[in-house]
Each structure stands twice: as C-alpha cells, then as structure tokens.
N, C-alpha and C positions, 0 to 999 in steps of 0.2 A: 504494500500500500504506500503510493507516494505520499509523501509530506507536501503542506500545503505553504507555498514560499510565502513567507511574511513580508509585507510594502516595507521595502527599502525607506529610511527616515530620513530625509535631505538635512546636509550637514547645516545649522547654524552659520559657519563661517563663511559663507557662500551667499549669495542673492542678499536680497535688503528686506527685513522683519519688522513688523512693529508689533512691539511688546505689552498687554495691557495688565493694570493693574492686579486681573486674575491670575495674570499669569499666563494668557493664551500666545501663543505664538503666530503669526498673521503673519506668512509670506506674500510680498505684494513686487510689480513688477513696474520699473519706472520706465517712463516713456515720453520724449521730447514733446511740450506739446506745439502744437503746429499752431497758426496763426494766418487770419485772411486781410491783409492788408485793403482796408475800406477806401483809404485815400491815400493815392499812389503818387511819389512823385513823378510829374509832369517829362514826358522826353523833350531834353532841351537841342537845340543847334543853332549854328550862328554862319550868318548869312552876310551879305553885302547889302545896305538899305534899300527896302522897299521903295521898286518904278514901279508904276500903274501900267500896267498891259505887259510887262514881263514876267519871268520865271526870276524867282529867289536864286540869286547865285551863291552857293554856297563858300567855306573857309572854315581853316580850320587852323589848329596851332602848328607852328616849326619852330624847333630848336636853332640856334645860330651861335658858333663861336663866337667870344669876344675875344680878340686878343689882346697881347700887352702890348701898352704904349712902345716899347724898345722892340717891340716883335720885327720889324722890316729891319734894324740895323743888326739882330742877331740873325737873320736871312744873308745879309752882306757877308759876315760873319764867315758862317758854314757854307757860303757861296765859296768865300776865297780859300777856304781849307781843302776844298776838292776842285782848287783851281778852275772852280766854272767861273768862269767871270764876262760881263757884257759886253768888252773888249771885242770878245771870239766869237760875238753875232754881227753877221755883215747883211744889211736887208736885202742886198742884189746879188746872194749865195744863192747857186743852186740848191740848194738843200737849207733853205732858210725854214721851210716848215720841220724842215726832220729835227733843225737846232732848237726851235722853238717849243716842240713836243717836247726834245731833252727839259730842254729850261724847266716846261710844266713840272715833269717828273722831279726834276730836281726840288722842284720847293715842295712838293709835295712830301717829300723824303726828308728831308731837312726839317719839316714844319712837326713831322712828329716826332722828333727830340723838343721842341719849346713848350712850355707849360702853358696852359690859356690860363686868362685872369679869370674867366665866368664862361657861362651860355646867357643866352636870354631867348627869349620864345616871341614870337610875334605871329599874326596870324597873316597865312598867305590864300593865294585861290588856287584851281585847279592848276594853272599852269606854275607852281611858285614864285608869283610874283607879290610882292608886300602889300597887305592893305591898308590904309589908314583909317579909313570908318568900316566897323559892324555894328552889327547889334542880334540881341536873342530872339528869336522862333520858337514857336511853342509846337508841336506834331499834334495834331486834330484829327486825325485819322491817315490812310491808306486808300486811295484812290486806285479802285478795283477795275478800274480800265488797264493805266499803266503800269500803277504797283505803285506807283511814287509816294511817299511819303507828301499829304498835305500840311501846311505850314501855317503858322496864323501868328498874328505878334504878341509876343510875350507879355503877358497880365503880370504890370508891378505894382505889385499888389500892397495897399497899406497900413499898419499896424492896428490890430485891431486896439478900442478903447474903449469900450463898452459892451456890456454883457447883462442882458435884463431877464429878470423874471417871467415875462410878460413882454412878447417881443411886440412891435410894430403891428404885425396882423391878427394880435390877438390870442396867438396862442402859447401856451402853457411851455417854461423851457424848462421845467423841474422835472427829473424823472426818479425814479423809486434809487435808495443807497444801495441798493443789494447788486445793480449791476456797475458796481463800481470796479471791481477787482476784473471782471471780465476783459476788461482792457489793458493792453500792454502800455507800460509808463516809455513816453519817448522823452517828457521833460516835468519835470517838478519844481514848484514855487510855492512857499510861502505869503499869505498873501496877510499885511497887517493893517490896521485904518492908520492913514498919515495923521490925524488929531483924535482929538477925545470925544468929539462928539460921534465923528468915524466909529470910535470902538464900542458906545453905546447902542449905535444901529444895528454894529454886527453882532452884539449878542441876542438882537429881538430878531436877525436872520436866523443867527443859529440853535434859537428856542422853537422857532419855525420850521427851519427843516428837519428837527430832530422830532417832531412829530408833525409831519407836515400834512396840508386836509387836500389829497389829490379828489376829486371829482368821477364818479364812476361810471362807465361807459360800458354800453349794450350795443354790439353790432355795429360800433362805429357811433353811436349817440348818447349823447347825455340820461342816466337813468336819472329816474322820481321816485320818492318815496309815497305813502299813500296820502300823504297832504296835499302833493304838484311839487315839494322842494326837493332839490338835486339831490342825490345823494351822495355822500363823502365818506371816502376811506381813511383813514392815517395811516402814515409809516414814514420812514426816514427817507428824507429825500435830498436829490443833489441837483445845483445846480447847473447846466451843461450848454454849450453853445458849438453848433459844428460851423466849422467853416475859419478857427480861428487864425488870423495870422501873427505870430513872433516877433516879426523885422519889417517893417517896409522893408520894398524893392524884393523879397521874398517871394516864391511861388510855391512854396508848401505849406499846404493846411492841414488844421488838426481841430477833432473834439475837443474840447477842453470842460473837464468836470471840475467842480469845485464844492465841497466839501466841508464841513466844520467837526475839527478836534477839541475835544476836551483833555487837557494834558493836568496830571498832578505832581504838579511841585514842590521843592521845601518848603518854600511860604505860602503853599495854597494851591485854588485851584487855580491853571491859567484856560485860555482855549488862543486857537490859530487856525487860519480858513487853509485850504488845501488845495491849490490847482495841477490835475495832470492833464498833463495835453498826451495824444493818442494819437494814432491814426491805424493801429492793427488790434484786433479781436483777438483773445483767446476762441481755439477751435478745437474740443474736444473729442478724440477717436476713439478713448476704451471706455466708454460708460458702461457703467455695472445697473443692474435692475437690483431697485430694493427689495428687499425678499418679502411676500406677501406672508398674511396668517395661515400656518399650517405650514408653510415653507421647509424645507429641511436639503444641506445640504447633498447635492449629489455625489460627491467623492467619498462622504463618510454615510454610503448605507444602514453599516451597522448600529446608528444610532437612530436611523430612520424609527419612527412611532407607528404601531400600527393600525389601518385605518378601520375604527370605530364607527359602525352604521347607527342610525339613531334607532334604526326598527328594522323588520325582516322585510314589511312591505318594500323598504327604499332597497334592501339586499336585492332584493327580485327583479328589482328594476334595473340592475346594474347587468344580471344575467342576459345574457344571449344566446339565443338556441339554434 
C-alpha cells in the first residue's frame, strides 16, 4: 500500500509573507502595478515659422565644434612639423586639386590632436544649413492620406491661479477623498494661507471637506427626498481641478487634488492643505474576490465544513435522476 505524499510546506525564506497577529502565515505575490496615463505629454517638433499656403518646414538640433581661439596658429604649427607648408601650393599646378585634397587631409589629421574649447548645438534644416528663427508645433494627429504627421502651433499655455469649488458653469469640482491614493503623485505642494485671515477660511474648508454634503444622483439626476429637497450624502471630500498648469509657457497638464491634513504636534494640533498634481491612474491587474458567506478556501479542502441541508425536502431537490 503506497503512502500518501504529504504537500511539501514552502520554505518561509522565500516569496514575501505577511504575518498576523494569530499567527497565520499569508503568502502573497507582488506585482508592479501598471498605470494609464490620462494626460499625455503633447508630441513636440520644431519647424521654420508658419507661411500661409505652405508646408511647415521642419529643423532640428546639430552639434558644432567650437574651437580654441589659438586653434589656426597650432594648425600652422603641425602644418610646418610635416613640412606641409602653403609655399608648395602653386594655383597653375597641374595637380592643384590633388594638392588641395592633401591640404584637406592634412588639417583634418592634424585637427585631431587639438582639444576643442566646447560644442554648441544650433538648429539647422534639411539641407544643414543654420536657422535663425523657429518655433514649437504641437502633432494633432496623422493625416491618413499621406501618413504625414499634422502640425498645429504650440498652446503656451498659462499658469494656472485659480481653483474653485464651484466652477464657472456651475458644477460641483469636489469629488469623494477615497479616490485620492488612486492617482500617481507627479508633484507635491504644500499649500499654507499667506495671512491670518487666509488661515481662518481654510479651516471652515477643511471642517467642510472632512464631512462634506455631496448631493445624490439617480441616473444622471439630482435625487429628492419625500418633501421635493435634494438629497445629500456626506463623506470626505477633495478638492480637484483637471487641466492644471505649473509654469506658463508649459504644455503639460495635470489633475490637481487638494486635500486637508490634520497633523499632531508638540504644541498641538496643526492642519496643512495638500496639493498633488497627477496625470497617471493606478490600474489594477490581480484583484482578488472577497470571499462571500459560506466561502471556504479551495486549497485547504480538508477544513472545508460540510454542507448542512435545512430539511430532506431541499435534499431532494438537489437530486437528479
């Protein structure tokens, strides 16, 4: 009679555990999580200014040696150490191009024993020739005839300064706190009132958003209670405005939530508002199902319970013949 091989027990020092207070050992498997970038930076190019009824000509950067000011007298230099010297070019030589070619070569040779002072970058066009005026194109799409990249002029865009509750067309910029962590932090600030009366407002903000009265909606509509008055939820709420800008002359935008902390300090309590700007979503790939009532894990059968009919009737129903 074969023996029945016992589940091998996964070593502790391997994979990553978390440990509870029972004492239960909980092997869990991490997993990068992934992210859907909402609001993308812009594809930039840089063109020759906009003619009306032409094609954007494009440019782009080149590198250029600078050299050292004493660069031509150490060419003299290494010229007269291998006796090439301007002397030994006659313009009415047969062979004035062949000496000529030499010359090329020779500085060419020569020039890489001298150390340059720098590069510098300038931009040129297709043929490298230098340009002195561009400017930035913003890519709008792809033009399904040619394939070409469409171009359109770059939106400098300028700092935002204002951020309302209650925007311009009336609707609501508060959304619930709880989707605050969903978002990936791309910048963090502090945000404090510049005077005192500043800081008395912000704490009737943030006695407000810490229970804040969102407005309840059906299908897209304001609900009523049985009087005709709207009806109102509470929860903690934040702040938020998409579309924010950073910097003038900027073309990337970001959410930006804003937030209030209560912090405890040695002297007390303090509080401070919270802005992160965003532009990528947390995006979730291994969600687990909460385990319903009656649930029992599938790996560990032998602790499974067994199922208990209420009556013989419900037994009978379960048969099939």
């Amino acid at each position: 009679m074969s023996k029945k091989k016992s589940k091998k027990t996964r070593s502790h020092d391997k994979g990553l555990w978390l440990i509870t207070e029972g004492g239960n050992w909980i092997e869990v498997k991490p997993s990068v999580i992934k992210s859907d970038n909402i609001i993308p930076q812009p594809a930039i190019r840089y063109g020759k200014p906009y003619v009306e009824g032409k094609p954007i000509e494009l440019v782009q950067n080149a590198t250029f040696p600078v050299f050292r000011e004493d660069h031509a007298d150490l060419i003299k230099t290494r010229f007269a150490e291998i006796d090439f010297t301007a002397e030994k070019l006659f313009p009415d030589d047969e062979i004035a191009e062949t000496r000529y070619s030499n010359l090329i070569g020779a500085i060419v040779t020569v020039s890489q024993d001298i150390p340059l002072a720098s590069y510098t970058r300038q931009m040129v066009d297709r043929k490298l020739r230098l340009v002195e005026e561009h400017q930035k194109y913003q890519v709008a799409g792809i033009d399904e005839g040619t394939g070409r990249e469409i171009l359109t002029e770059f939106p400098y865009l300028t700092k935002t300064h204002q951020i309302r509750e209650w925007d311009d067309e009336g609707n609501l910029k508060v959304l619930p706190r709880i989707y605050y962590d969903l978002w990936l932090t791309e910048k963090l600030y502090e945000l404090k009132a510049q005077d005192d009366a500043g800081r008395f407002e912000l704490v009737k903000l943030m006695e407000k958003l810490e229970n804040y009265p969102f407005p309840v909606y059906e299908e897209g509509s304001p609900k009523f209670d049985g009087d005709g008055e709207p009806m109102i939820s509470y929860e903690e709420g934040m702040l938020y405005f998409d579309g924010y800008v950073a910097s003038t002359g900027s073309s990337q935008q970001y959410h930006a939530f804003i937030v209030p902390n209560r912090v405890q300090a040695e002297d007390g309590e303090k509080f401070v508002f919270e802005m992160k700007l965003a532009k990528t979503i947390k995006k979730f790939t291994n969600l687990m199902d909460v385990p319903q009532e009656g649930e029992v894990p599938v790996t560990v059968p032998g602790k499974q319970k067994p199922l208990v009919m209420s009556s013989v009737a419900e037994m009978l129903l379960k048969v099939k013949v």
